[in-house]
C-alpha positions in Angstrom: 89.9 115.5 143.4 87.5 118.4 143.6 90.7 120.3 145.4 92.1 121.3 142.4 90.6 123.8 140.6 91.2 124.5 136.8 91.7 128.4 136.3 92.0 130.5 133.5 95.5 130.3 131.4 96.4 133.6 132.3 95.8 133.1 135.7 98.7 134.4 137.9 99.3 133.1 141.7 99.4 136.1 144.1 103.2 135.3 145.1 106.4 134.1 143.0 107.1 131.0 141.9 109.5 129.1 144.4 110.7 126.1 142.3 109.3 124.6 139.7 109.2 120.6 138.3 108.2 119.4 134.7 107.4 116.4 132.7 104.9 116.0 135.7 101.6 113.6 135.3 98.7 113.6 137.7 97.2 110.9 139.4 93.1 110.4 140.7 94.4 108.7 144.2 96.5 105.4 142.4 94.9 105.9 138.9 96.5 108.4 136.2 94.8 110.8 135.2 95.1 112.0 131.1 96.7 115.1 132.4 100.3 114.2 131.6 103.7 115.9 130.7 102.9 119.1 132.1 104.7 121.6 134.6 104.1 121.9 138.0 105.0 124.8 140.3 105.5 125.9 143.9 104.3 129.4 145.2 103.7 130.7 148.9 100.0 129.9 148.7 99.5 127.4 146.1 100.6 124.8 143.9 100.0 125.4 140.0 99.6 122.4 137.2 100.4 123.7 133.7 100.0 122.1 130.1 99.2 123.9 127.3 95.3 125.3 127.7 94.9 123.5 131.0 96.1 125.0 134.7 94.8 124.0 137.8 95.3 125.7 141.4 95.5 123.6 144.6 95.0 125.8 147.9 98.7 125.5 150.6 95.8 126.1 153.0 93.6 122.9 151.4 96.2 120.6 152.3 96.6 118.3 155.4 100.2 116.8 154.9 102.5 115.2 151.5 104.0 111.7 151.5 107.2 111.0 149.1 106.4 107.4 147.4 109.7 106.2 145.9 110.1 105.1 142.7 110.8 101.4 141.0 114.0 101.0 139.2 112.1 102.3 136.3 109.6 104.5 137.5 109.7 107.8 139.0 109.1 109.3 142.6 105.0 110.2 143.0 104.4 112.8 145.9 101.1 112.1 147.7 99.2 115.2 149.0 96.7 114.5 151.4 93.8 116.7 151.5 91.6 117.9 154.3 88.1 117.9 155.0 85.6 121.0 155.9 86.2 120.2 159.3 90.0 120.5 158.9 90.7 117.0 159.6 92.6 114.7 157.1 90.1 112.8 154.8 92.0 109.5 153.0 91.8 110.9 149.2 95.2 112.1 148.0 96.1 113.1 144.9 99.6 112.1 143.3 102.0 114.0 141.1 105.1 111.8 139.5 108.3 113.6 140.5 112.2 113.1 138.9 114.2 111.3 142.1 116.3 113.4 144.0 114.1 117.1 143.4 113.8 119.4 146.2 110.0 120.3 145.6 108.7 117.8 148.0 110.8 119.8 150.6 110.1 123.2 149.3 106.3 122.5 149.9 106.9 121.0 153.7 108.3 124.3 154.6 105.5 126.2 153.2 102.9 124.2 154.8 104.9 124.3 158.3 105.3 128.0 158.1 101.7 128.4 156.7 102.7 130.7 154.1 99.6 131.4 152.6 98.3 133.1 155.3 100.3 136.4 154.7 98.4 136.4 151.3 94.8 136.5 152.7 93.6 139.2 152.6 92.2 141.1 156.2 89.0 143.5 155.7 89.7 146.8 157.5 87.8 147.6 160.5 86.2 150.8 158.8 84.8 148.5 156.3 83.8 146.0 158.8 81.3 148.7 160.4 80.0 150.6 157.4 79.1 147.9 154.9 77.1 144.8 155.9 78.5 141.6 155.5 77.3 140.2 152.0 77.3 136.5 151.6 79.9 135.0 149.7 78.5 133.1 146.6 80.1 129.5 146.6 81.5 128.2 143.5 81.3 124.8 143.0 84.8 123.6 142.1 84.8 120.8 138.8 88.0 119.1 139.7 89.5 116.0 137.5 86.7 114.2 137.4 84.4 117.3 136.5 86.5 118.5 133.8 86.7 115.0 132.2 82.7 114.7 132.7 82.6 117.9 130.9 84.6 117.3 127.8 83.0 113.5 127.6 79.9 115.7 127.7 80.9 117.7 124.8 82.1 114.6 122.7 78.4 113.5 123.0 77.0 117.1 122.0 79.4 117.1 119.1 78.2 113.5 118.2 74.5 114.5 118.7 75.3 117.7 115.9 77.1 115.5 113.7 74.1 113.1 113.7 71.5 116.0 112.9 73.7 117.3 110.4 73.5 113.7 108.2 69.8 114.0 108.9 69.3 117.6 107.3 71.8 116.5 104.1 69.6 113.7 104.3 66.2 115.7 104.0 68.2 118.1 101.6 68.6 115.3 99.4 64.8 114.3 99.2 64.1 118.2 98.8 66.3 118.4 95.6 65.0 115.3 94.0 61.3 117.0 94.5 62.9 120.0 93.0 64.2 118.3 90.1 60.9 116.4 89.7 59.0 119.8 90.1 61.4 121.0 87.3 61.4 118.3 84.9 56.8 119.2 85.2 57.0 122.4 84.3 59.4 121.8 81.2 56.7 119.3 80.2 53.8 121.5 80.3 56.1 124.5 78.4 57.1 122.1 75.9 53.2 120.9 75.4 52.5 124.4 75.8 49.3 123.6 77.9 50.6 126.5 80.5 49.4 130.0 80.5 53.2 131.1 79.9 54.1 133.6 77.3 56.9 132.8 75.0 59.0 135.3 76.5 58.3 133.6 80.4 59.3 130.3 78.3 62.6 131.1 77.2 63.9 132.9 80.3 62.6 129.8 82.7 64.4 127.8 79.8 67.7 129.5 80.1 67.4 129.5 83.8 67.0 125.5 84.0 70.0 125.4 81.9 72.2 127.3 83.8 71.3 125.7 86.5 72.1 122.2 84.8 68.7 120.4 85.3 68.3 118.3 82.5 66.6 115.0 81.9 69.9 112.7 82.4 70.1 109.7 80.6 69.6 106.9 83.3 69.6 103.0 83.3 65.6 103.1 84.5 65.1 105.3 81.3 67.2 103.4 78.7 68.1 99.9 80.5 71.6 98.5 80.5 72.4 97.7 76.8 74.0 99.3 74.6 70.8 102.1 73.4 72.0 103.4 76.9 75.7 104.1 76.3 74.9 105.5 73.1 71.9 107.9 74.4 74.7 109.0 77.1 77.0 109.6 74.7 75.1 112.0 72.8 73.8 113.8 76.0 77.9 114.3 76.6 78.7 115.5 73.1 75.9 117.9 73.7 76.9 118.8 76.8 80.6 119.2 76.4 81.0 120.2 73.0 81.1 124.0 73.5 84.0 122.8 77.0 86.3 121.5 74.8 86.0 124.0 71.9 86.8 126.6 74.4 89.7 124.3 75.9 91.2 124.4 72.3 89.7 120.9 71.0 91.0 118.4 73.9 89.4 117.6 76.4 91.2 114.9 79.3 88.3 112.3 80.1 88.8 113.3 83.8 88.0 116.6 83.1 85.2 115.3 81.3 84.1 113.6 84.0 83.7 116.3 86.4 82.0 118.4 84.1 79.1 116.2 83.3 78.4 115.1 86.2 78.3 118.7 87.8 75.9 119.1 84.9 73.7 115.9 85.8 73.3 116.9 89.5 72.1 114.2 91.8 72.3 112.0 88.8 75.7 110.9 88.6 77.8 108.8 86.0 80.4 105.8 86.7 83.6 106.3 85.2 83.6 102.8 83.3 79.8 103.8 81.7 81.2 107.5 80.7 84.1 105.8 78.9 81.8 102.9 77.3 79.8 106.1 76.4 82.8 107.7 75.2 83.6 105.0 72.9 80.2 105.1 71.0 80.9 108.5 69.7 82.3 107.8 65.9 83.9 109.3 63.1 80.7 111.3 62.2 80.3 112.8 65.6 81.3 116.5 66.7 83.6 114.8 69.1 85.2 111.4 69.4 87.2 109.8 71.7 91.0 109.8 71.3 93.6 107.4 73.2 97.1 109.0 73.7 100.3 106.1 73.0 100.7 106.9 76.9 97.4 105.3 77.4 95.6 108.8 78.2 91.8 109.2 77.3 91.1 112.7 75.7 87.7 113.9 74.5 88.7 115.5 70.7 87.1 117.6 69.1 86.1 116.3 65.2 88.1 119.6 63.3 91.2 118.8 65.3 94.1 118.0 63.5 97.1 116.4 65.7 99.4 118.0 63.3 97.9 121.4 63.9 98.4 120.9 67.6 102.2 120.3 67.1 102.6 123.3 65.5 101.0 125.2 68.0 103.1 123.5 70.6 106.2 124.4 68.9 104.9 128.3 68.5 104.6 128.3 72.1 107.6 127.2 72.9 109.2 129.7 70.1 107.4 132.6 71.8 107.7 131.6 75.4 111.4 129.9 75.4 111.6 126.4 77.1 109.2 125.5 79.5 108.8 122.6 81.7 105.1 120.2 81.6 104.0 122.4 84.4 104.9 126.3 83.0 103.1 124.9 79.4 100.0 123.9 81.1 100.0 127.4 82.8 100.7 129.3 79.9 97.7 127.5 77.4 95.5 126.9 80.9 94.9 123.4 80.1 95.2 120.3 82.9 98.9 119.2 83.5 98.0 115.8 81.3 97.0 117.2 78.4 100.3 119.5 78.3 102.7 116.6 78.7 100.8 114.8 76.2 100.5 117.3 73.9 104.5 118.2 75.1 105.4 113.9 74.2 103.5 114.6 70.8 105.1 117.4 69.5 108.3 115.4 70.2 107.3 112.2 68.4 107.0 114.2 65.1 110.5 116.1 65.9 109.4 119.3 66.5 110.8 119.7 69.9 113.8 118.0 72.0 114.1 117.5 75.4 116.7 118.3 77.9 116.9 116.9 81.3 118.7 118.4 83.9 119.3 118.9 87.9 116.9 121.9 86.9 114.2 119.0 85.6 112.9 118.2 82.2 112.7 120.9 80.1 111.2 121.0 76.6 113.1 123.1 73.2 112.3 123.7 69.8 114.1 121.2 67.9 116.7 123.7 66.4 118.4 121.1 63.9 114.9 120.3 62.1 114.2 124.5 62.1 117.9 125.3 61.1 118.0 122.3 58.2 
């Protein structure tokens, strides 16, 4: 197998191409290789393997004589090419290539090896050269072969393995680092707040603003409050602080999956379940800066306390006044809010009559509700 040589793609044979065979498979004496379905081809002084990034070269002159091996009822003809040794005799490893029945390839390479073809393509150092330059010795290089070429990509499955595995160690050690960080961090707050530090007031409020843009906080946590219910309603405070000025500037609604995204990109390494932000959720009440609201649909929105559902009709039908119809998607685009939160709001506006729907081969489509406006 070391016979055939893998070249470079754009590697061109120094004669023409005689015939050509495809949907061709190689086979390691009687075992198939993974180098299938690829295109095999006949020049003057070589024979040329093609399949996508891969081409190999087999040497005319590396040959010692071909076998044709037919074919099962459902199988297909395999040509056997016996190579030779350094001596020049015939060694018994062969390599295979499945061939369609009836091709004249087999053929075409018999004449080419009878008429040893390849030997017009050597090429013959003048005699000039022969007695000016010294003969420099040819550097040998070892040919892969099948075998090498699958021993080198197994070998770079293991590399690539090894990398992944040092990769999860570093995230690993990355972790450790940040809870240090966050430890080192949640220190120095201490010591501003007791004021034991030699830091001037102006030092304090620009570390200050800098831990809050960075969103290190001391999270509410199980280990700090336990599991009942002083727990979901410390969490639900640190989200009303944490989110009020979000959904003021998202026009008083806030979707709870937005919600969740934003808090716990806020809480860092800290995360929040989904279930304890919504238990969480529920404990903010009438007196609060923002309360829960549930949508008929079954849609959890965080709302701000000023908001009035009427007043977010009206501004649905002004929209759609100003703008003309739009569909769920061009409304969310227009007041840059999440696709839920404009069907809902959409579905609302509807309830009360403001706007009608239409539904077409063009989609669904929301109007202002002319007969109310009109009467």
């Amino acid at each position: 197998m070391e016979k055939l040589q893998k070249v470079n793609i754009n590697y061109t044979p120094p004669c023409g191409v005689i015939i050509e065979e495809t949907n061709v498979s190689i086979y390691s004496g009687d075992t198939k290789t993974r180098f299938e379905h690829g295109c095999l081809q006949l020049s003057e002084s070589e024979i040329i393997w093609i399949q996508h990034s891969d081409k190999f070269v087999l040497r005319l002159e590396e040959i010692g004589f071909t076998e044709l091996e037919k074919a099962g009822m459902f199988g297909k003809d395999k040509l056997l090419i016996h190579l030779k040794q350094q001596d020049g005799s015939t060694s018994q490893r062969y390599i295979k290539f499945s061939i369609r029945e009836g091709t004249q390839f087999s053929s075409a390479l018999n004449n080419c090896l009878e008429a040893e073809s390849w030997k017009r393509y050597r090429p013959q150092p003048s005699s000039a050269s022969q007695s000016t330059k010294p003969e420099v010795p040819r550097r040998i290089v070892p040919r892969s072969g099948i075998v090498g070429i699958e021993r080198a990509y197994e070998e770079q499955a293991a590399k690539t393995q090894s990398n992944i595995q040092m990769a999860f160690e570093d995230l690993k050690k990355l972790i450790q680092s940040a809870e240090e960080m966050v430890a080192l961090a949640k220190d120095v707050s201490r010591r501003i707040s007791e004021k034991k530090g030699n830091i001037s007031e102006d030092e304090t409020v620009l570390f200050k603003s800098y831990l809050l843009t960075l969103g290190i906080d001391d999270p509410v946590t199980r280990d700090t409050h336990g599991t009942s219910n002083n727990y979901y309603e410390k969490l639900g405070m640190e989200i009303e602080n944490a989110l009020f000025r979000p959904v003021e500037e998202a026009g008083g609604l806030l979707s709870l999956a937005e919600a969740y995204c934003r808090i716990n990109r806020a809480r860092g390494l800290v995360l929040v379940s989904p279930e304890d932000l919504l238990k969480a959720c529920k404990t903010l009440g009438p007196d609060r800066k923002l309360q829960l609201y549930l949508f008929p649909t079954g849609v959890y929105a965080l709302q701000s306390k000023d908001l009035e559902t009427g007043s977010l009709d009206n501004e649905t039908l002004t929209t759609l006044e100003k703008e003309g119809p739009q569909s769920v998607e061009s409304f969310a685009i227009i007041l840059r809010i999440s696709v839920i939160l404009a069907r809902e709001r959409l579905l609302s506006a509807e309830r009360t009559g403001k706007v009608c729907r239409d539904e077409s081969v063009e989609g669904l489509k929301f109007y202002p509700n002319l007969f109310l406006i009109n009467s």
